[in-house]
C-alpha positions in Angstrom: 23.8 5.3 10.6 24.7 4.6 14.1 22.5 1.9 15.7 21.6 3.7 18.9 19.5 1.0 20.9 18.6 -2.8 20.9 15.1 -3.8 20.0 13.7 -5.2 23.2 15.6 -2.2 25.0 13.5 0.2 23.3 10.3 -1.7 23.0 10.9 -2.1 27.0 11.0 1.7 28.1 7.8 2.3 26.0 6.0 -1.0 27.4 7.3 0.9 31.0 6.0 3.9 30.2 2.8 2.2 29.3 2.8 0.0 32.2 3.0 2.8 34.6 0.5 4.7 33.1 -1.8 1.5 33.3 -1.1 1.7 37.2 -1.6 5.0 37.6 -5.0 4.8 36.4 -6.3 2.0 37.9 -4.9 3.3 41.2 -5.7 6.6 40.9 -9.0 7.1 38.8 -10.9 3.5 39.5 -9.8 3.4 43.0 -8.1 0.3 42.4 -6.3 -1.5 45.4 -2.2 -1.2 45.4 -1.6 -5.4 44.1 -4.2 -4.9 41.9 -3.2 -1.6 40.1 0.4 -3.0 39.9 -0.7 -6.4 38.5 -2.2 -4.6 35.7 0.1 -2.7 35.3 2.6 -5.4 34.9 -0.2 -7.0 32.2 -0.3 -4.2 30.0 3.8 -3.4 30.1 3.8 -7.2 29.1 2.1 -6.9 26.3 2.7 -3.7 24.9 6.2 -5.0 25.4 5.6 -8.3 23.1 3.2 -6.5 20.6 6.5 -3.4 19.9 9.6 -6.3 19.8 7.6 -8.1 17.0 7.0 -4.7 15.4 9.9 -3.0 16.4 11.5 -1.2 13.3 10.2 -3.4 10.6 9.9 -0.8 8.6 13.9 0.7 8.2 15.5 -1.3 5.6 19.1 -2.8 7.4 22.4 -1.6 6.6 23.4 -2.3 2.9 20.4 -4.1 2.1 18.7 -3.1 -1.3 14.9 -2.3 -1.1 14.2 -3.6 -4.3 12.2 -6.6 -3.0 10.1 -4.4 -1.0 9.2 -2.2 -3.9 6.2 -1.6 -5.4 5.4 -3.0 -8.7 6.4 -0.7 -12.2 2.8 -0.4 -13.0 0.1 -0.9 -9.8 -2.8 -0.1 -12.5 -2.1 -3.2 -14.8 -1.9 -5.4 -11.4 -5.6 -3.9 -10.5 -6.8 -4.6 -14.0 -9.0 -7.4 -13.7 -10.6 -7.3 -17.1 -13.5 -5.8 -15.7 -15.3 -2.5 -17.2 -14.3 0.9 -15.7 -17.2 2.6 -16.5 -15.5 5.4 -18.9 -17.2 3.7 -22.0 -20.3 4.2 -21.0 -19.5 7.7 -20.8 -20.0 8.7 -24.6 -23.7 7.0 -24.1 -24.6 9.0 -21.5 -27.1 11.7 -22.5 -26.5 14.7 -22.6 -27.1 16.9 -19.5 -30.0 19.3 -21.2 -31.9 16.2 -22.6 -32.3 15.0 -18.6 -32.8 17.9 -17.0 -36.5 18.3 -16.0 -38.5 21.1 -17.6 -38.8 24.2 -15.5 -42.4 24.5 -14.1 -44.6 27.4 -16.1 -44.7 30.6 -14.6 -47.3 32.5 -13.5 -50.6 31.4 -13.8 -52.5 28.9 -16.4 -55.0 30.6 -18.5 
């Protein structure tokens, strides 16, 4: 697969396209002044910028890497087993559901 663009270059344009629409915002919708609206615009293209290039396609594996280190275990339900009860042997003591349920009211009137 062809590796189509850098990592800062396409964490840039999308901290640009947030940065503008920060200014736009703030200059057009709070009435902000012009160096003010740009200055915070500036701030959040900053750090959408920073917070993308750390994160920036962590999640692809590289090239002819194996993904075996990232897998997940063979069993994830021994890993959760911490010895603790589940609860299904207390199902075979639970009463039955007729021997609960409340009696139905009489009907009509007592004599």
């Amino acid at each position: 697969m062809a590796k189509l663009s850098s990592k800062g270059s396409g964490a840039g344009l999308a901290a640009a396209v947030a940065g503008l629409l920060a200014f736009m915002v703030f200059y057009g919708l709070f009435s902000f002044g012009l160096v003010g609206a740009v200055l915070i615009g500036l701030l959040v293209a900053v750090i959408v910028w920073i917070v993308l290039w750390l994160g920036w396609g962590e999640g692809r594996p590289e090239e002819g890497r194996s993904t075996a280190a990232r897998a997940a275990p063979a069993d994830p339900v021994e890993e959760m087993n911490t010895g603790t009860t589940t609860g299904a042997e207390f199902i075979e003591d639970a009463p039955e559901a007729d021997e609960t349920r409340p009696q139905d009211p009489p009907q009509g009137r007592p004599r």
